[in-house]
C-alpha positions in Angstrom: 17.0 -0.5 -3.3 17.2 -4.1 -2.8 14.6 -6.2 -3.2 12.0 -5.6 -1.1 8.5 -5.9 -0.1 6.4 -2.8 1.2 3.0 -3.4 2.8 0.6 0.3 3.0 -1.4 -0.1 5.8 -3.8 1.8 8.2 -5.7 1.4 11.0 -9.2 2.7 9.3 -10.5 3.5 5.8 -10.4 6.6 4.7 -6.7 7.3 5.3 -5.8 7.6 2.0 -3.9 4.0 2.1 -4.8 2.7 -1.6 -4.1 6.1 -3.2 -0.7 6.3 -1.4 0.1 3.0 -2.8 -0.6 3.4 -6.4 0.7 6.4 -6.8 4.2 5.6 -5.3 4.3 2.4 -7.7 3.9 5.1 -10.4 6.3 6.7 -9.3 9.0 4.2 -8.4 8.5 2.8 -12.3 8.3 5.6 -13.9 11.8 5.8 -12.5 13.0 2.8 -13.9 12.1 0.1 -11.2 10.3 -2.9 -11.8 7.3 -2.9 -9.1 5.1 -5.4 -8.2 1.3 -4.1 -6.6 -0.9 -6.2 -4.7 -4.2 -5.8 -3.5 -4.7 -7.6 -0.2 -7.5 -5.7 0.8 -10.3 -8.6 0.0 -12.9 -7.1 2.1 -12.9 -3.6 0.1 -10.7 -4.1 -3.1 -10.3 -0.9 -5.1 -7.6 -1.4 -7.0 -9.3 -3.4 -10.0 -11.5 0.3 -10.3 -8.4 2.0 -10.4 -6.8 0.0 -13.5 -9.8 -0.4 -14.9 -9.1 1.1 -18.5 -5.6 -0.2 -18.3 -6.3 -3.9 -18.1 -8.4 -6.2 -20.5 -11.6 -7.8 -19.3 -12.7 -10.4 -17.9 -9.7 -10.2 -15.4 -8.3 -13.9 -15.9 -6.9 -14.3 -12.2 -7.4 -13.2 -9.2 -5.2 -13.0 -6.1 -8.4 -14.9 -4.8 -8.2 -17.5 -7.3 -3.9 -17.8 -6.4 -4.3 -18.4 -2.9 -7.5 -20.6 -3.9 -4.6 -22.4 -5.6 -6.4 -22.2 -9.1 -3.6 -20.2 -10.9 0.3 -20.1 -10.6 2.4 -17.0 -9.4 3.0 -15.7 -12.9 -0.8 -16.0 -13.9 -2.1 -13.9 -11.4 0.5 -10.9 -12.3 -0.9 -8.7 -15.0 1.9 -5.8 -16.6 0.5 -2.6 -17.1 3.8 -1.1 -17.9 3.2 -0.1 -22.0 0.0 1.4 -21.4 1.4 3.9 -19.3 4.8 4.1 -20.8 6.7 3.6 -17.8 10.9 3.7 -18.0 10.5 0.3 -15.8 7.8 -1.7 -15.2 4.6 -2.5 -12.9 2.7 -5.2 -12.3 -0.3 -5.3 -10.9 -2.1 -8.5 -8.9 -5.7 -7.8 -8.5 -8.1 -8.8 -5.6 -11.7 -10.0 -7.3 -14.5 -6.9 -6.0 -17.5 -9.5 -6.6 -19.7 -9.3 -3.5 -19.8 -13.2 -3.8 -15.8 -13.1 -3.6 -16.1 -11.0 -0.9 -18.3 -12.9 1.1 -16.2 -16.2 0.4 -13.1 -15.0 1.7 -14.6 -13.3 4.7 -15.9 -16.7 5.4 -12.3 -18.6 5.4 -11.4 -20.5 8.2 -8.2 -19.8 10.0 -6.1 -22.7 8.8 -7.2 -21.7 5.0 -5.0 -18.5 6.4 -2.1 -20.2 7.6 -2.1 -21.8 4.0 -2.5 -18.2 2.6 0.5 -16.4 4.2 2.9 -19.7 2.9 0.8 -18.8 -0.4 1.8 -15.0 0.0 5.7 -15.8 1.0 5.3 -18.2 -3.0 4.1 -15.4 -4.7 6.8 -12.7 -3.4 9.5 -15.5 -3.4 8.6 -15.9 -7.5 8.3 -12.0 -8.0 11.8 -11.1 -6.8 13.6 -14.4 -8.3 11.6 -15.0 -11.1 10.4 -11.9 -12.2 13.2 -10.0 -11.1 11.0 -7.0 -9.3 12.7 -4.4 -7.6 10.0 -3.2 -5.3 6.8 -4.9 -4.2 4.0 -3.0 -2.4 0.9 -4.7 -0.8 -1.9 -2.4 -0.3 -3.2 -4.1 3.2 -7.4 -4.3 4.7 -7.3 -1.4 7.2 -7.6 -2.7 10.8 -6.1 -5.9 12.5 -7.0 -8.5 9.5 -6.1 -11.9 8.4 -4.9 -10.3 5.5 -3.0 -7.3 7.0 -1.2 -9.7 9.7 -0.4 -12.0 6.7 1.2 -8.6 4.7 3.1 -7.4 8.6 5.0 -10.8 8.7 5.9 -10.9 5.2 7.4 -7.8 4.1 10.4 -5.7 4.6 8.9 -2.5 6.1 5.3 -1.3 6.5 4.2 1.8 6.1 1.6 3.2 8.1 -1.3 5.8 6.5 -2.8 8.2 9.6 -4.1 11.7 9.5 -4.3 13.7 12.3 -7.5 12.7 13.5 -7.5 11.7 16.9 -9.1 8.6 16.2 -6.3 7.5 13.0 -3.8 8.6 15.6 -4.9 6.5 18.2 -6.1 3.2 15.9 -2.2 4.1 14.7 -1.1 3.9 18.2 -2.8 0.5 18.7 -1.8 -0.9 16.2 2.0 -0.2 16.0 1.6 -1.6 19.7 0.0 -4.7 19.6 0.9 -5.9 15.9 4.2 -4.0 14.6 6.1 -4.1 17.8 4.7 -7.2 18.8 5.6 -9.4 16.1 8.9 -7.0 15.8 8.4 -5.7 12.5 9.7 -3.1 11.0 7.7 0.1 10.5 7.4 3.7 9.9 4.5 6.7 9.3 3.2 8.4 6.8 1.1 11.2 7.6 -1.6 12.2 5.0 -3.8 15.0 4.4 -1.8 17.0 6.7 -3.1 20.7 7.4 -1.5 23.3 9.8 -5.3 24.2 11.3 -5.6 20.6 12.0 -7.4 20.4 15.7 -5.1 17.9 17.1 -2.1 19.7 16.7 -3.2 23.6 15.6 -0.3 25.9 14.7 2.5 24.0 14.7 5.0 23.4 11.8 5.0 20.6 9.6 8.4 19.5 11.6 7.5 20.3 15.0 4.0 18.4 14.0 6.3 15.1 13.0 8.6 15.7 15.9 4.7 15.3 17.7 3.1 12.5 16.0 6.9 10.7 16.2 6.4 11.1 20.3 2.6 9.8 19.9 3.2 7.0 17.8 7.0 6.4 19.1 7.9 5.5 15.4 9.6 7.6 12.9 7.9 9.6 10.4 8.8 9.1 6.7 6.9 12.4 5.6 4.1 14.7 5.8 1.6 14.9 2.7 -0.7 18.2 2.2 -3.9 18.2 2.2 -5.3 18.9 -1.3 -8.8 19.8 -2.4 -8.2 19.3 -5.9 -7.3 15.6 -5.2 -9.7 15.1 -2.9 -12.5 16.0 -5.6 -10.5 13.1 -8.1 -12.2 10.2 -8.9 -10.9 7.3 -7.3 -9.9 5.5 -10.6 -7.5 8.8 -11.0 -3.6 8.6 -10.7 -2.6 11.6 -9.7 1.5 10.6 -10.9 0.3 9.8 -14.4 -2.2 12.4 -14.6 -0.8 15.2 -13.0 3.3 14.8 -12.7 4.2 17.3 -11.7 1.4 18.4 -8.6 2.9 19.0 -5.3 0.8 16.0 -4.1 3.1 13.6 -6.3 6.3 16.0 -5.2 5.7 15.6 -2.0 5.3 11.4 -2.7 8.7 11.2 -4.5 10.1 12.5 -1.7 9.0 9.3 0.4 9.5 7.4 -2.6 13.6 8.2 -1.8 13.4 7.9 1.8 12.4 4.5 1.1 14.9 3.6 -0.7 17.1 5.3 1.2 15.9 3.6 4.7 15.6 -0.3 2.6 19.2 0.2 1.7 20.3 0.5 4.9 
C-alpha cells in the first residue's frame, strides 16, 4: 500500500465506527506496517479509554492542543508499538475527552475550521514524510461534522460503517450523496454487525445482501462483518485483534484489511 490516509466514518453512533478502526490498525501493524490513528471524533472521543493502560498519564498533547497550535506534529503522536509488540508500528493521536474540551471545540467558529483542515493536511503531510507511516486511519464524528468534512477532503478513501438498519442505511445514503459524491471523494462500505434475520433484508445471503446494500447505497461494499454477541458484551477499552487473534470477528477484518490495500494500490 502506498501511503495513504483512511478516514472511518458513519452516519450515526452506534455503528461500530471506532472499534472498526482500532482493530484494523492492529491489525495492519501487527503485519508489519507503520500506522498512524487519529481520533477526530471531538464531540465523543473514545479512543483515549481505549489506550488507556497502554499510554502514560497525564496525556501530554492532544490533537486539541495541535490544531490549538500549542504542540508540533511529532508531539501530539504517541507510539504504542512495544507495549503491544507489534511487527510494525502504531501511533496513536488522541482527542482530549474533558467535557471542558469538548465544549471548547464545539464552540469554534468556522474560520478556526478552515485553519483546522490546513492544520490536519500538516499533520498527515509530517506523518507520511517524516515519520515514514504507511497507513493513516482517522476515526471521524458520526454525522455531517466539521470534523468529518475536514477527514472527507483530506484522505485517500473513506470508509463508511452502516448496519442494516434502515435508518444507518438511509443516514448512509445521505450522506454518500450530499458529502462523498459531492465533494467527489472516494468511498466505499463496510457493513457491520451483519445478521441473515436482519429485517431489512431477511433471508438473503451475505452476497446477494452486498449485491443489495451496493444497489441502495450505489457504492461498492468492501465486506460484511458478523454480528457477534461475545463482542458485543466487550468492554469498550477491549481490542478484540490483541485480545482475541484469532476470532472470526478479527478474520473477517483482515479480510478488509487486504482489500484495502488491494483497492489503495490501484
Amino acid at each position: 500500500m502506498k501511503a495513504k490516509a483512511i478516514s472511518i466514518h458513519s452516519s450515526r453512533g452506534g455503528t461500530g465506527k471506532t472499534v472498526i478502526a482500532t482493530n484494523l490498525a492492529m491489525i495492519m501493524a501487527g503485519k508489519g506496517m507503520k500506522v498512524a490513528l487519529l481520533d477526530l471524533d471531538f464531540r465523543a472521543p473514545s479512543l483515549s479509554m481505549v489506550f488507556s493502560k497502554a499510554i502514560e498519564s497525564p496525556v501530554r498533547f492532544w490533537l486539541n492542543d495541535f490544531l490549538n497550535g500549542e504542540c508540533t506534529e511529532k508531539q501530539v503522536m504517541i507510539d504504542v508499538s512495544k507495549i503491544y509488540s507489534l511487527e510494525g508500528k502504531l501511533l496513536i493521536g488522541l482527542s482530549n475527552p474533558s467535557i471542558e474540551a469538548i465544549r471548547n471545540i464545539m464552540g469554534k467558529s468556522s474560520s478556526w475550521e478552515v485553519t483546522a483542515v490546513k492544520k490536519l493536511f500538516s499533520l498527515l503531510s509530517s506523518l507520511f514524510n517524516d515519520m515514514k507511516v504507511d497507513c493513516c486511519l482517522l476515526d471521524t464524528s458520526p454525522g455531517v461534522q466539521y470534523s468529518s468534512i475536514n477527514s472527507a477532503v483530506s484522505s485517500d478513501l473513506t470508509v463508511v460503517v452502516t448496519t442494516l438498519d434502515s435508518l444507518d442505511l438511509k443516514g448512509s445514503e445521505n450522506m454518500l450523496l450530499d458529502l462523498y459524491d459531492a465533494l467527489e471523494r472516494r468511498s466505499v462500505v463496510l457493513v457491520n454487525k451483519y445478521s441473515p434475520e436482519s429485517r431489512v433484508l431477511k433471508g438473503k445471503r451475505s452476497e446477494s445482501v452486498a449485491s443489495s446494500v451496493e444497489g441502495i447505497l450505489k457504492h461498492p461494499v468492501i465486506g460484511m462483518i458478523p454480528c457477534f454477541c461475545d463482542v458485543l458484551q466487550r468492554e469498550r477499552a477491549s481490542i478484540m485483534a490483541i485480545e482475541d487473534p484469532k476470532h472470526p470477528f478479527v478474520k473477517s477484518l483482515e479480510e478488509v484489511a487486504e482489500k484495502l490495500d488491494h483497492l489503495l494500490s490501484i
